[in-house]
N, CA and C atoms as an extended XYZ file, in Angstrom:
288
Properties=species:S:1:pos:R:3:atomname:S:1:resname:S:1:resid:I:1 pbc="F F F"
N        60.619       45.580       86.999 N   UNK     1
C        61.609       46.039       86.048 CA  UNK     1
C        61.547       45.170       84.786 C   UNK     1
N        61.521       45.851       83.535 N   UNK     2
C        61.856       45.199       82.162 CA  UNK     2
C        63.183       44.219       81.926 C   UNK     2
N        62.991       42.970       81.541 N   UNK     3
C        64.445       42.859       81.341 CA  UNK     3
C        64.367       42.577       79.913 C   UNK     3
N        64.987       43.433       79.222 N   UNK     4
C        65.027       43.797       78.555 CA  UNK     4
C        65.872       42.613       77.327 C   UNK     4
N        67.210       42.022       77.698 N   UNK     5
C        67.441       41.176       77.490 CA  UNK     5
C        67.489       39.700       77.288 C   UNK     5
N        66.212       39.424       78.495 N   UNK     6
C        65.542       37.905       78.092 CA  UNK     6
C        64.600       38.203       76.975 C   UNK     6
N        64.000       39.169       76.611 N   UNK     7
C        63.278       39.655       75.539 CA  UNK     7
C        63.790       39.769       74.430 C   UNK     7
N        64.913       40.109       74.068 N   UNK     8
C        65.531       40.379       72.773 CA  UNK     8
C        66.331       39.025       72.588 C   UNK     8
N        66.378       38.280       73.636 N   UNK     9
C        66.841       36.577       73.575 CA  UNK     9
C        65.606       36.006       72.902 C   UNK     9
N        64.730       36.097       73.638 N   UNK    10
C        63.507       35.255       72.929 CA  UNK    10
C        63.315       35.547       71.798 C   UNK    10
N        63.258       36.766       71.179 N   UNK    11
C        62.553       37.102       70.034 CA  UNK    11
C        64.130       36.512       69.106 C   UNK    11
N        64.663       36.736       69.109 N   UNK    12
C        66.083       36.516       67.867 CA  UNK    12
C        66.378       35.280       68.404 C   UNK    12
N        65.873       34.229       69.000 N   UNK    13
C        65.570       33.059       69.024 CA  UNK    13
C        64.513       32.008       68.223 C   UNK    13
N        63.552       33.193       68.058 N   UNK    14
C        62.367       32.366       66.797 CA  UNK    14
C        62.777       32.547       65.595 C   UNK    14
N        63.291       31.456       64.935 N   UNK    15
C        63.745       31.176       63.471 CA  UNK    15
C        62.855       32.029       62.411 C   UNK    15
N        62.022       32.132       62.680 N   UNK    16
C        60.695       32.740       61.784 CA  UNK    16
C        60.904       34.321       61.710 C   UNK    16
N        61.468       35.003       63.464 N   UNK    17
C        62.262       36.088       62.848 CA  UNK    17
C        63.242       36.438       62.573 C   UNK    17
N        64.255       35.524       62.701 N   UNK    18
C        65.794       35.932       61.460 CA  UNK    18
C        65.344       35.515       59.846 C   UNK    18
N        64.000       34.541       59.865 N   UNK    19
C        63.871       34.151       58.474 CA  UNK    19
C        62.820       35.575       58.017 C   UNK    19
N        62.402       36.761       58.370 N   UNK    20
C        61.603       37.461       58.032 CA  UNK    20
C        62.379       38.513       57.159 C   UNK    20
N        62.031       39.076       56.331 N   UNK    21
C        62.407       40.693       55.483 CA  UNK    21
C        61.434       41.459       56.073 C   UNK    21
N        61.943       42.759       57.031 N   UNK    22
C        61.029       43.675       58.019 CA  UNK    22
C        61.368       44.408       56.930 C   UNK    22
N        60.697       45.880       56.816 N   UNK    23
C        60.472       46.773       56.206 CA  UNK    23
C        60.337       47.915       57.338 C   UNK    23
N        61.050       48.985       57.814 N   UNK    24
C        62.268       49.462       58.832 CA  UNK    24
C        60.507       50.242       58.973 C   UNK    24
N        59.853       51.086       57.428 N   UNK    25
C        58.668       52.041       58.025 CA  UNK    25
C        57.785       51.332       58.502 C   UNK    25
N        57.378       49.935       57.983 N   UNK    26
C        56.124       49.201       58.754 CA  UNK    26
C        56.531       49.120       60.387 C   UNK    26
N        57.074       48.736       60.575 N   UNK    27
C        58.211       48.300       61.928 CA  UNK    27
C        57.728       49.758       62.870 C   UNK    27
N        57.845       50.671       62.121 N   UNK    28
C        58.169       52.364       62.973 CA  UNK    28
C        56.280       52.474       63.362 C   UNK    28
N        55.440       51.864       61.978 N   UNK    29
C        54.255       52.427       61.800 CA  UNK    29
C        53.357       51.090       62.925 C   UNK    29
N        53.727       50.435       62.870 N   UNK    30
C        53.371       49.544       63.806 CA  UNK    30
C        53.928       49.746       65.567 C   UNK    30
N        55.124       49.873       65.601 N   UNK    31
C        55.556       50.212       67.201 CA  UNK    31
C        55.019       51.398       67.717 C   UNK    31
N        54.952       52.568       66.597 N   UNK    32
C        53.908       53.655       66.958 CA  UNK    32
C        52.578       53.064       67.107 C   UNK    32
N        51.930       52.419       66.391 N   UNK    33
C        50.143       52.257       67.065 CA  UNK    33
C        50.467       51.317       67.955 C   UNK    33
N        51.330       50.468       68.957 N   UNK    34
C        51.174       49.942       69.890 CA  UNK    34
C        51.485       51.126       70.754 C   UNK    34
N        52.320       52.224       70.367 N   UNK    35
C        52.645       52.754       71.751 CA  UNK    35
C        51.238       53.705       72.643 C   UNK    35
N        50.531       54.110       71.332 N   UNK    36
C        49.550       54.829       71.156 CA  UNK    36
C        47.932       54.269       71.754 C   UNK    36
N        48.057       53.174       70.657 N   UNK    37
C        46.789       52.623       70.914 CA  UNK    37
C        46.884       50.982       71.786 C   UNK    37
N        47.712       50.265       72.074 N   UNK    38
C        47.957       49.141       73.268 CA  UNK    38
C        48.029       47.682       72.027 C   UNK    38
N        48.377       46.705       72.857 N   UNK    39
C        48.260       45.561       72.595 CA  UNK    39
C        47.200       45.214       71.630 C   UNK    39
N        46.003       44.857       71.671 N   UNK    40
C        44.730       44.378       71.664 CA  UNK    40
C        44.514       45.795       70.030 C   UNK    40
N        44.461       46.834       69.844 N   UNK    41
C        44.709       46.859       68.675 CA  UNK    41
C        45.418       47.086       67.617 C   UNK    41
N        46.456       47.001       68.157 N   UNK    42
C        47.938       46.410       67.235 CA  UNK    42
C        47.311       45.020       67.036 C   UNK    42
N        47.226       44.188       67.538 N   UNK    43
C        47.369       42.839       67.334 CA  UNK    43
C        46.039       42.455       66.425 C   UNK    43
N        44.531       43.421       66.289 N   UNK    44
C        44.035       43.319       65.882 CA  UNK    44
C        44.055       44.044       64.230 C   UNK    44
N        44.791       44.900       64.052 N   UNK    45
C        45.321       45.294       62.902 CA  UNK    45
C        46.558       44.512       62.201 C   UNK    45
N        47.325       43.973       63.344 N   UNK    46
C        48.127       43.118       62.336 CA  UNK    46
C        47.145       41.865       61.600 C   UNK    46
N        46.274       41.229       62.547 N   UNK    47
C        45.324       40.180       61.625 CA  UNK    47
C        45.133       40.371       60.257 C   UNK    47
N        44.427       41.979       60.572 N   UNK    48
C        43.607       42.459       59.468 CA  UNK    48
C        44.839       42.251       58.092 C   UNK    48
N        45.982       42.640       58.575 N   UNK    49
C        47.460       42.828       57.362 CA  UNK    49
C        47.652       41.442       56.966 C   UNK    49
N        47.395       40.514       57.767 N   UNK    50
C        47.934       38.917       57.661 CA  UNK    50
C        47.206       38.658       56.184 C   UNK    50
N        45.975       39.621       55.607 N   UNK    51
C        45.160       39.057       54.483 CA  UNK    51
C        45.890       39.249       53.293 C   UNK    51
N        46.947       40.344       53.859 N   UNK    52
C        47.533       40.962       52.462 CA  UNK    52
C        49.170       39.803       52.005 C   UNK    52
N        49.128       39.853       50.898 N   UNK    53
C        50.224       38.972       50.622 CA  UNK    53
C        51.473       40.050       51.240 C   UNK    53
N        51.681       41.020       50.727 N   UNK    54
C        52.528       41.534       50.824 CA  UNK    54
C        53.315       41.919       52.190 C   UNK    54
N        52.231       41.631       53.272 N   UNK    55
C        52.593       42.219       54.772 CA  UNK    55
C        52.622       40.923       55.485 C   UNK    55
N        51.776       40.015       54.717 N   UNK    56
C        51.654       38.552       55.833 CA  UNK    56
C        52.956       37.946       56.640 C   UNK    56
N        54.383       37.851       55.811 N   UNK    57
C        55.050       37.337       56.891 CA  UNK    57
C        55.351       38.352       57.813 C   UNK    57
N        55.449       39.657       57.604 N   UNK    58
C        55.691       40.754       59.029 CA  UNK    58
C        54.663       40.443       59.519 C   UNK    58
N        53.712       40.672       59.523 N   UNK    59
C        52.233       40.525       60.246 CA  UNK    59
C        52.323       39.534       61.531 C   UNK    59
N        52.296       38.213       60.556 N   UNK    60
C        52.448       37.239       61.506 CA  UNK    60
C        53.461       37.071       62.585 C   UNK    60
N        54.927       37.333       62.169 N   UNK    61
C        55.564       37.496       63.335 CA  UNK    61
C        55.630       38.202       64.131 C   UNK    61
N        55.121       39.889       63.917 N   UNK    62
C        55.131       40.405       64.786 CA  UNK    62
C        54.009       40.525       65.579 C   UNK    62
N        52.447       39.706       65.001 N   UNK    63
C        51.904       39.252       66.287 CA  UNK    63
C        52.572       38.444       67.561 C   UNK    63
N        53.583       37.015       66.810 N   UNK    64
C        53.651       36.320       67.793 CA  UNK    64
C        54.784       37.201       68.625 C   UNK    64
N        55.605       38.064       68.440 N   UNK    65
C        56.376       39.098       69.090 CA  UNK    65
C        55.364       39.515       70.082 C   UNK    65
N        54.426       40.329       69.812 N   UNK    66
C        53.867       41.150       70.462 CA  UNK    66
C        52.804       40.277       70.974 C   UNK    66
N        52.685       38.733       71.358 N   UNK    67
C        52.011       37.866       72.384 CA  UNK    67
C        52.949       37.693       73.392 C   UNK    67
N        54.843       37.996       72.906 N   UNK    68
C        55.912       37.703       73.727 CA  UNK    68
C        56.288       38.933       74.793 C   UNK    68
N        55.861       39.531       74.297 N   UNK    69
C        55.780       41.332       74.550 CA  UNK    69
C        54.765       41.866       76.069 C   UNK    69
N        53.703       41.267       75.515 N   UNK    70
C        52.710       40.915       76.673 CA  UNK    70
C        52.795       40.083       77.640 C   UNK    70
N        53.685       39.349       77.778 N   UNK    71
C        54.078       38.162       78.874 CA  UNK    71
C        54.422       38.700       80.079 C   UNK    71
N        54.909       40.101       79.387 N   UNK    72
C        56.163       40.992       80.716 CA  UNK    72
C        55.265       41.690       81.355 C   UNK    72
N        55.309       42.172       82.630 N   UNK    73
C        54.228       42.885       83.479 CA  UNK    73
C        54.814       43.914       82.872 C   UNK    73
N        56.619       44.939       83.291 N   UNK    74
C        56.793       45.454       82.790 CA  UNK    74
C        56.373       46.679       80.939 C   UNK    74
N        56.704       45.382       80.344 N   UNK    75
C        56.240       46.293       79.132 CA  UNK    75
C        54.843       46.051       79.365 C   UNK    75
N        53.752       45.167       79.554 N   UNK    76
C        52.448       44.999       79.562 CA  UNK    76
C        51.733       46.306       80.423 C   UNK    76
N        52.809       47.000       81.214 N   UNK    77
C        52.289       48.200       81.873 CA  UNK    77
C        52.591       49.585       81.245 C   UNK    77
N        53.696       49.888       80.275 N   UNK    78
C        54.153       50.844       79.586 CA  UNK    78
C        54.181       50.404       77.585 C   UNK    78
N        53.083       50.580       77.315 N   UNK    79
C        52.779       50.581       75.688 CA  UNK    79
C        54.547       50.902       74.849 C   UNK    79
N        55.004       52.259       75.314 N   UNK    80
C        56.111       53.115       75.081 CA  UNK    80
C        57.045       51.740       74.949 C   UNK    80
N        57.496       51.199       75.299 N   UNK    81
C        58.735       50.576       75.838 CA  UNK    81
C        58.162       49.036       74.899 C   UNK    81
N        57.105       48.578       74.398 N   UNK    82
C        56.313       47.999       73.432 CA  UNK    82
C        56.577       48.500       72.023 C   UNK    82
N        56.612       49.502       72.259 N   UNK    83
C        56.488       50.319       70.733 CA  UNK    83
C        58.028       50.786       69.810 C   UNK    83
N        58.786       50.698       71.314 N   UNK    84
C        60.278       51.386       71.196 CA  UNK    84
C        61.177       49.785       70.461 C   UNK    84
N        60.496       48.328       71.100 N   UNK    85
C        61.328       47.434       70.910 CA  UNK    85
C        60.636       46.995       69.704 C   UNK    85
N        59.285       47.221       68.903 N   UNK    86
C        59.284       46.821       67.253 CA  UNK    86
C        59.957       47.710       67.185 C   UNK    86
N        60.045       49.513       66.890 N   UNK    87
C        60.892       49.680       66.117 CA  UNK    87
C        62.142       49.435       65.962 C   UNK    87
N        62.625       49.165       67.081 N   UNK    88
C        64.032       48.611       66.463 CA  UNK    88
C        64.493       47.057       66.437 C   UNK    88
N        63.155       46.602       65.857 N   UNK    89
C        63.610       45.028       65.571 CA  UNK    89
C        64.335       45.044       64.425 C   UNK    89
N        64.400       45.778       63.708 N   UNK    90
C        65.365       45.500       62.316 CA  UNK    90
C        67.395       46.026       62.817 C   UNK    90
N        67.009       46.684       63.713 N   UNK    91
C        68.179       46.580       64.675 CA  UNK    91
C        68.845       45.551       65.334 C   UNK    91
N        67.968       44.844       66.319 N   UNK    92
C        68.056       43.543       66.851 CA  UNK    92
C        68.586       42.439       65.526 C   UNK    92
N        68.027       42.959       64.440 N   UNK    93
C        67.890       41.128       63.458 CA  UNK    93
C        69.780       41.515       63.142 C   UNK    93
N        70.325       42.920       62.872 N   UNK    94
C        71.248       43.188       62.092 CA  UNK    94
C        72.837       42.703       63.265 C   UNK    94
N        72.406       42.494       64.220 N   UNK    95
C        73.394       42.199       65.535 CA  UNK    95
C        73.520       40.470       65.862 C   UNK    95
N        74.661       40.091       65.484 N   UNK    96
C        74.668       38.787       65.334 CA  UNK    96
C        75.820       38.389       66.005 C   UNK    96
């Protein structure tokens, strides 16, 4: 089973993502190609974004998200449930 809540602890625990400005469509366009295409190339397309000024701090955190993401057998077995929790990280950041 997902728990869903040590997960959304960890992540709104790294300073780096309450210090981030997400952009709600990257967020949607990214949790969609993890749900689609897995871990391994999400994570290899966010690299590729890390070059761009403009995407680098999303980039970067939501690799290290989605190294936190992969920890879980749970989500590490269902992409969907990967893809469902970027998009609503700008949800998560707004709940304090």
């Amino acid at each position: 089973m997902i728990d869903l809540d040590d997960i959304w602890t960890d992540i709104r625990e790294d300073r780096r993502f309450m210090k981030t400005r997400f952009n709600s469509l990257y967020l949607r366009e990214i949790g969609g190609l993890l749900d689609r295409r897995g871990f391994i190339e999400t994570k290899l397309h966010l690299w590729d974004n890390t070059s761009r000024d403009d995407l680098r701090p999303q980039a970067s955190i939501l690799i290290s998200i989605i190294s936190r993401l992969e920890r879980d057998k749970g989500v590490r077995k269902n992409n969907g449930t990967g893809g469902y929790i970027l998009k609503e990280l700008s949800v998560l950041k707004s709940l304090k």
